[in-house]
C-alpha positions as CSV (number, residue, x, y, z in Angstrom):
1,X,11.6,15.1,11.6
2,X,11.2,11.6,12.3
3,X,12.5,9.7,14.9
4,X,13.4,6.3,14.5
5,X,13.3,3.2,16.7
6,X,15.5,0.6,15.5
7,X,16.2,-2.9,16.8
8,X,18.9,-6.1,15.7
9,X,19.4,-5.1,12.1
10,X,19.5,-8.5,10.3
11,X,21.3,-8.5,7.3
12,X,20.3,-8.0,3.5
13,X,21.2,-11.2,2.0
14,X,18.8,-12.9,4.8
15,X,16.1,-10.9,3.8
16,X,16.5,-11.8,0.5
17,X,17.3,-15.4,1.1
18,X,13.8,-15.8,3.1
19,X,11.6,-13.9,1.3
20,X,12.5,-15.7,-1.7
21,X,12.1,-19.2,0.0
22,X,8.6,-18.5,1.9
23,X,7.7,-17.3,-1.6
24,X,8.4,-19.2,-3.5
25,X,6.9,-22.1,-1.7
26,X,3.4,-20.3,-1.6
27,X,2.4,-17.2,-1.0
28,X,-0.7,-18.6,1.1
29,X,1.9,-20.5,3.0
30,X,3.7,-18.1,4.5
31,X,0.3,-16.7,5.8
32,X,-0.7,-20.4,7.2
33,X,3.3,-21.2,8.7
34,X,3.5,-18.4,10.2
35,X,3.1,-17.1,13.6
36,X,0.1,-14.8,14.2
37,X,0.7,-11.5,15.0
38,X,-2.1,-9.0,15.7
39,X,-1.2,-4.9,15.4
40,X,-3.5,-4.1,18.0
41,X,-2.8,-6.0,21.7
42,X,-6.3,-6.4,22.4
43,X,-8.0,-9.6,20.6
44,X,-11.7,-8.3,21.6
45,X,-11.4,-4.6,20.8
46,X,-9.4,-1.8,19.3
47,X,-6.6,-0.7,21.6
48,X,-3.7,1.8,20.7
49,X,-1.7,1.8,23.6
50,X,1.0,0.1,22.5
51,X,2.0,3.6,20.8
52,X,3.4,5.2,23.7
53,X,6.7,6.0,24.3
54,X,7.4,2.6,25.6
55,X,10.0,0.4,23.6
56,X,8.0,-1.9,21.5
57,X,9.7,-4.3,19.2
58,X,6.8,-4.2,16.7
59,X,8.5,-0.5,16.4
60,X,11.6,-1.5,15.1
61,X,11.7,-1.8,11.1
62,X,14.5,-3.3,8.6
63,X,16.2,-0.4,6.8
64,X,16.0,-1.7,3.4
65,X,13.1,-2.5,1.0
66,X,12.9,-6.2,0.3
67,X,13.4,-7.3,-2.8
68,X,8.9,-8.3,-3.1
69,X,6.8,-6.7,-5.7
70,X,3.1,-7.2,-4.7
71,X,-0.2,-6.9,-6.4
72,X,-3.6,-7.6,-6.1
73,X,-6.4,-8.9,-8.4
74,X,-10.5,-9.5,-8.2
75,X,-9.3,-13.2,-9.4
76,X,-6.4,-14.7,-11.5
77,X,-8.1,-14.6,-14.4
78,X,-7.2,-11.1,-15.2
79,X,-7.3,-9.8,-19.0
80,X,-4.6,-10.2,-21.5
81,X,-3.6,-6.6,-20.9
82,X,-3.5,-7.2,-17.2
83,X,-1.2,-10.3,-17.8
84,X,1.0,-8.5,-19.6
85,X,1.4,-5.4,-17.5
86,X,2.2,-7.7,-14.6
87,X,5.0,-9.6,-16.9
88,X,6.2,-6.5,-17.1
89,X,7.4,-6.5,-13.4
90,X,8.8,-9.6,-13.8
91,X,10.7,-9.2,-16.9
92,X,13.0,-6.2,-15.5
93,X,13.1,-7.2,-12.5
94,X,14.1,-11.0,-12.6
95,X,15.8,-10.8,-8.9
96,X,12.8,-9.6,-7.3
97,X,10.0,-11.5,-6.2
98,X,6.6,-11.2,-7.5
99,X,3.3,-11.9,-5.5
100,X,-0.2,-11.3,-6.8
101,X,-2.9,-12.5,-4.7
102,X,-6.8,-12.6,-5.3
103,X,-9.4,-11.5,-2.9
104,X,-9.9,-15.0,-1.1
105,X,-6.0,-15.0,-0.5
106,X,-6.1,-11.4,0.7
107,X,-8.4,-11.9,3.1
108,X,-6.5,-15.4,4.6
109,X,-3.5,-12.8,4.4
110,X,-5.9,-10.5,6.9
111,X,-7.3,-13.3,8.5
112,X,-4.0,-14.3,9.5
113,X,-2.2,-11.7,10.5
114,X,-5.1,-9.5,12.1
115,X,-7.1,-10.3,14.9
116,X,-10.7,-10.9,14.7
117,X,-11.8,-7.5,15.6
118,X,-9.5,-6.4,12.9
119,X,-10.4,-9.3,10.6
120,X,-14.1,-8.2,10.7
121,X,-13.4,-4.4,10.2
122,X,-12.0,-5.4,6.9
123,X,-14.1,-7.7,6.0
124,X,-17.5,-5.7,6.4
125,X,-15.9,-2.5,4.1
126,X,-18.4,-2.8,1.7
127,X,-16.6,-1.9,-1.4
128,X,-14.1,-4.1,-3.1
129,X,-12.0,-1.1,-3.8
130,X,-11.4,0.0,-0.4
131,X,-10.3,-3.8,0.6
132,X,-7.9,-3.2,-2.0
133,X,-7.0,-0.1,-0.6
134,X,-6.6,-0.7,2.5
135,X,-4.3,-4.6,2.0
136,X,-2.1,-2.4,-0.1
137,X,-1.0,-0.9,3.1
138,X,-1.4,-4.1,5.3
139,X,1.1,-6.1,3.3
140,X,3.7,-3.4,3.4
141,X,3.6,-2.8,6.7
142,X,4.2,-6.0,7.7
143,X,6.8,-7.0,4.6
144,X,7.8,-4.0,3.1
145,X,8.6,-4.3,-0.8
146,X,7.1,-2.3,-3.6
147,X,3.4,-2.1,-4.6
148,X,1.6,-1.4,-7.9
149,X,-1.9,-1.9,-9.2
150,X,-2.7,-4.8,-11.1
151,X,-2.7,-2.1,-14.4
152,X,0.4,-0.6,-13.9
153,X,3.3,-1.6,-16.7
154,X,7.0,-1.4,-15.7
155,X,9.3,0.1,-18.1
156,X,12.5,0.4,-16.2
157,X,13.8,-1.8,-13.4
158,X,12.9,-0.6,-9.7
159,X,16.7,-0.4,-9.1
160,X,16.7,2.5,-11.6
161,X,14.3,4.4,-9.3
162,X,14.6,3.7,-6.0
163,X,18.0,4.0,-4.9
164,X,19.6,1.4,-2.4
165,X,19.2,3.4,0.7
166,X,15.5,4.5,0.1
167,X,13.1,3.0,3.1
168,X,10.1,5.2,1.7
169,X,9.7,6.1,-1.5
170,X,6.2,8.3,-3.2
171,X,5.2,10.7,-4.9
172,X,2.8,13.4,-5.7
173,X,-0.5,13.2,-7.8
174,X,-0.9,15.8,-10.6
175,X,-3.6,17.3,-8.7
176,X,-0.9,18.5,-5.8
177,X,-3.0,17.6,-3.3
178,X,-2.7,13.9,-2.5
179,X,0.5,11.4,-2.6
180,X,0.1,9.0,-5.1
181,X,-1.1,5.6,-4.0
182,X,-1.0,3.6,-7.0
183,X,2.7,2.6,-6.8
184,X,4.9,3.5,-4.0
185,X,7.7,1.2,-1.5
186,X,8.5,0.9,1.8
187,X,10.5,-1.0,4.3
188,X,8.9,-3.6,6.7
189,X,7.1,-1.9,9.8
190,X,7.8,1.6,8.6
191,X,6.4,4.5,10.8
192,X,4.2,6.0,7.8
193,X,2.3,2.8,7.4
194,X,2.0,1.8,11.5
195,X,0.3,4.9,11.3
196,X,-1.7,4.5,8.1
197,X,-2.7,0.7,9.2
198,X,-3.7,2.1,12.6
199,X,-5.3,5.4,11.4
200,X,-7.8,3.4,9.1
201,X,-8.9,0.8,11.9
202,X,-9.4,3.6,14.4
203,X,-12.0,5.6,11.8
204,X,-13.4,2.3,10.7
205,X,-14.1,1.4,14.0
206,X,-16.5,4.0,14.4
207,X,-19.6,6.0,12.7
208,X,-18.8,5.5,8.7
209,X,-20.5,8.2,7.2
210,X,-21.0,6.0,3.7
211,X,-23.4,9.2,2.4
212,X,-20.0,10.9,2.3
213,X,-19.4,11.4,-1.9
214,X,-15.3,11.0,-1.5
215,X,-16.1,8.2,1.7
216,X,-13.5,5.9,-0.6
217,X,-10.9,8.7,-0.8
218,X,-11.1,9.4,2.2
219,X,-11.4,6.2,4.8
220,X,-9.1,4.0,2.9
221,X,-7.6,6.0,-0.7
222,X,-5.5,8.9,-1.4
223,X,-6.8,10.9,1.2
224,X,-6.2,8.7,4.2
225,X,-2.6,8.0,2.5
226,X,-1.6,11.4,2.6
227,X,-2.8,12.3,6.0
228,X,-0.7,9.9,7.6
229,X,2.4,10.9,5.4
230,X,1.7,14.5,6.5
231,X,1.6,13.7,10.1
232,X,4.4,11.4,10.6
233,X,6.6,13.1,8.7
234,X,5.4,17.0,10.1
235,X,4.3,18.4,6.6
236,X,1.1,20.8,7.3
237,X,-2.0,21.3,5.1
238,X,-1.1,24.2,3.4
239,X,2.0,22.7,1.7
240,X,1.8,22.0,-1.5
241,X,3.4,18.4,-2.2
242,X,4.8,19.1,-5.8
243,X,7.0,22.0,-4.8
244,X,7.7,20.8,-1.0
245,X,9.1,17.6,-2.4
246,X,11.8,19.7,-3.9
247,X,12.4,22.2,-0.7
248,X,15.5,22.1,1.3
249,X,13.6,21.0,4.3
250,X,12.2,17.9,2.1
251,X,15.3,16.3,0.5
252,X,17.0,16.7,4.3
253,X,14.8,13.8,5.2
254,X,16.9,11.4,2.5
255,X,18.8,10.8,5.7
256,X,15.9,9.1,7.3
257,X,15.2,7.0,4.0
258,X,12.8,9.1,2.8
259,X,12.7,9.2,-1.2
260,X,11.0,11.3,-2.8
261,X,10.4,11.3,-6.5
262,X,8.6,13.7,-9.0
263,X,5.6,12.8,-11.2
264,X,7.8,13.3,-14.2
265,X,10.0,10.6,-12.4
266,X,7.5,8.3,-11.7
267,X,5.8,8.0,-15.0
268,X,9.2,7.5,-16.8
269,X,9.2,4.4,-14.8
270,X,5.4,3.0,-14.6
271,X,2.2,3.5,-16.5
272,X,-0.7,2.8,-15.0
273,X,-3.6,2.5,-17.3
274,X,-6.4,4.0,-14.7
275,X,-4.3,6.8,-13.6
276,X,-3.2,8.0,-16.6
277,X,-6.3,7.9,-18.5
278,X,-4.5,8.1,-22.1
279,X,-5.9,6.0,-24.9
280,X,-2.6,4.4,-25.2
281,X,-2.6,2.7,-22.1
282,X,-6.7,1.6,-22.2
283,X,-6.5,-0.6,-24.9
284,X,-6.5,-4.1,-25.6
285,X,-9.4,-4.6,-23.3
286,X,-8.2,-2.2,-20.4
287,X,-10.6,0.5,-21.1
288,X,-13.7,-2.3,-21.1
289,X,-11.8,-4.3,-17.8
290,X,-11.9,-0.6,-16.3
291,X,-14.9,0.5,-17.0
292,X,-17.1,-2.1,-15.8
293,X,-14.9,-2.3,-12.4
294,X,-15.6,1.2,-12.1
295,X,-19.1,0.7,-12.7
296,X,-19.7,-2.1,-9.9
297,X,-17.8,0.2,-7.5
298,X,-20.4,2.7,-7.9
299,X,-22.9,0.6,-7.7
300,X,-21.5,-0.8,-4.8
301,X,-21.5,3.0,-3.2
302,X,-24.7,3.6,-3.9
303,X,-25.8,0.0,-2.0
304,X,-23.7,1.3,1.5
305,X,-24.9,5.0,1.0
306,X,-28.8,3.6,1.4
307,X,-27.9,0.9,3.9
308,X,-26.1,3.6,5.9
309,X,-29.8,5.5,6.0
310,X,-31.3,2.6,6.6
């Protein structure tokens, strides 16, 4: 089980109230306002020692999700489709705050509140894809809120799935091996993602084997997702995530804040166009959008495989 480190509790309604004001007043702002704050203590090179057994206040973590809906986007001059999914959000969710930033804000938004060792590890990833990857966990980590891709339609308002007391919620891919990592929520500075965050610089600090065929998967996607669930919350290999999800042991952790929710659950609640792959949700110009993202991600694979032999 997991054991939790909590500091001053501040109160709901302040959350709400400041997230909505630095917001609102820019989303860039609050990365320029406010103060710096590196995850690693060393500004010159990749230290973990800050996750002993000490006390650390970076620890600590609000016990609600935030009231912030966040997404990302190549540039805000997305496709009709995309526009519409993302009204979506906003439509059913009118008390929640929705930020979408491009890939010049994400990377002020790393910039920012990364050092430069940290700053550079991101920036050098050499596949839009895994930048996208790896913010998704970034901006959580530090805000908490609830994340979906840029194609994912809402069709019923996050309060209807994901409970009040929820400070993690996820759920399983089809494939039962992987958590899905398309849409999921979290509170701000949760265990899970100190350890995802973390995880990711450590591996990207060293040898990146880019000739790796799943190297996306498994440095920044589904792969590295899951691991860290896994080991912060003590699930082993063998476990199958569709039926553990429903096991005794699992739905003890809703103590801790831990939500879990089915596939079934999850797609009553969200499409998303890539995941699901259904003709339904590719049209309008999503399947062309898709496709030729897909098709500069693999070109983009095949440029870092040969520079890695190089």
């Amino acid at each position: 089980m997991m054991a939790k480190r909590r500091g001053t509790r501040l109160h709901i309604k302040h959350v709400a109230v400041a997230a909505m004001v630095l917001i609102a007043a820019s989303a860039v702002l609050v990365f320029v306002v406010s103060k710096p704050q590196s995850l690693f203590e060393d500004g010159t090179k990749l230290n973990t020692a800050w996750r002993s057994e000490v006390p650390d206040p970076r620890e600590s973590y609000l016990s609600k999700i935030p009231k912030v809906i966040w997404q990302t986007v190549k540039s805000h001059d997305v496709p009709e489709a995309a526009a519409e999914a993302g009204l979506s959000w906003s439509r059913l969710n009118p008390t929640w705050d929705r930020v979408v930033l491009d890939d010049a804000e994400v990377l002020e938004f790393v910039r920012h509140f990364y050092n430069e060792t940290e700053y550079k590890i991101f920036q050098n990833l050499p596949i839009g894809v895994m930048k996208a990857d790896f913010f998704r966990y970034m901006v959580i980590y530090q805000f908490g809120g609830v994340y979906a891709d840029a194609d994912t339609t809402n069709f019923q308002r996050i309060e209807n799935w994901i409970a009040r007391d929820c400070e993690f919620v996820v759920a399983p891919e089809d494939n039962d091996m992987f958590f899905c990592q398309w849409a999921f929520a979290a509170a701000p500075r949760h265990p899970i993602f100190k350890r995802l965050v973390e995880r990711i610089f450590e591996r990207l600090s060293g040898n990146v084997d880019y000739t790796y065929e799943h190297f996306v998967h498994e440095y920044t996607g589904p792969a590295a997702f899951t691991h860290s669930i896994r080991e912060v919350l003590g699930i082993s290999p063998e476990e199958k995530l569709q039926t553990y999800i429903l096991t005794e042991e699992a739905k003890a952790m809703r103590k801790d804040g831990i939500c879990w929710k089915t596939m079934q659950e999850l797609d009553a609640a969200l499409r998303n166009a890539f995941a699901h792959g259904k003709e339904e949700f590719l049209k309008d110009g999503w399947s062309n959008w898709l496709e030729e993202a897909g098709q500069m991600n693999d070109v983009a694979s095949g440029q870092a495989a040969r520079a890695s032999q190089n």
